[in-house]
N, C-alpha and C positions, 0 to 999 in steps of 0.2 A: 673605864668605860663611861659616856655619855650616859648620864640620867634626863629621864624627858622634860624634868624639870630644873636643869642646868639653864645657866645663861649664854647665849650664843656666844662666838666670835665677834670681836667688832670687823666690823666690812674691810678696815685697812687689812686687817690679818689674814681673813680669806683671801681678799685679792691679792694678796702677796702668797699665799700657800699656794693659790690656783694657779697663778701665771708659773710656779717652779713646775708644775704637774701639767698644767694643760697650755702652754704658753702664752703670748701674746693677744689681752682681749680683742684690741684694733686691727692684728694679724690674723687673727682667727677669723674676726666678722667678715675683714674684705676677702680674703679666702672662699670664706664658707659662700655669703651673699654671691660671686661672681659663680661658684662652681651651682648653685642653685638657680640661677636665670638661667643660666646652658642647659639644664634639668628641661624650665619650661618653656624654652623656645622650641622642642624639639614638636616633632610629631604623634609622640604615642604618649607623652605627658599626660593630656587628659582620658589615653586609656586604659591608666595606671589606676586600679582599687587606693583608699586611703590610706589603709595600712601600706600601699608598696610604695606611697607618695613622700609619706612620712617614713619611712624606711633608709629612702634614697636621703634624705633632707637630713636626716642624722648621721648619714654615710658621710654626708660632704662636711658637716661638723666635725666628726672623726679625722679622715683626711686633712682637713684649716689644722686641726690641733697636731698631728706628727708632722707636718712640712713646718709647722712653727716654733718646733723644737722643743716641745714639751718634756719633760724627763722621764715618763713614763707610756713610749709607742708600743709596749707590747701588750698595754693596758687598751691601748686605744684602738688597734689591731683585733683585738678580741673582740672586742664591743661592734667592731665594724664584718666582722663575721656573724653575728647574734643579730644584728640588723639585717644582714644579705638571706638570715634564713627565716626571720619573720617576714620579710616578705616574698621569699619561695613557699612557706608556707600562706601566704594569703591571698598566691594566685589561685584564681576562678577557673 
């Protein structure tokens, strides 16, 4: 187990643990960034509360990270369930 006063990861290692779990960083961003402009070009974008704003925005992160092959979509799946219902619960 992680002590809080352990020494991190060097960054190469993370980025190498992440991209096996959540794929492709450059895969991801363009993913994610295009599926988030369709988000605010829409018409009821700005009649989304924050929390449902920020909801949707970690949805389409989820989504970048299983179309990118990540080896872990049931993990990402889940998280994309847990965001679909914080903001059912943060509608007004």
């Amino acid at each position: 187990m992680k002590k809080p006063h352990d020494k991190p990861k060097d960054l190469t290692s993370t980025f190498k643990e992440r991209s096996s779990t959540h794929g492709d960083f450059a895969e991801n961003a363009l993913i994610t960034v295009q599926i988030r402009k369709l988000y605010r070009e829409t018409g009821n974008w700005s009649n989304l509360v924050p929390e449902q704003q920020l909801a949707l925005d970690e949805i389409a992160l989820k989504i970048a990270r299983i179309l990118s092959e990540g080896s872990e979509p049931g993990v990402h799946w889940h998280d994309l369930q847990g965001y679909a219902k914080l903001a059912e619960d943060a509608d007004v």
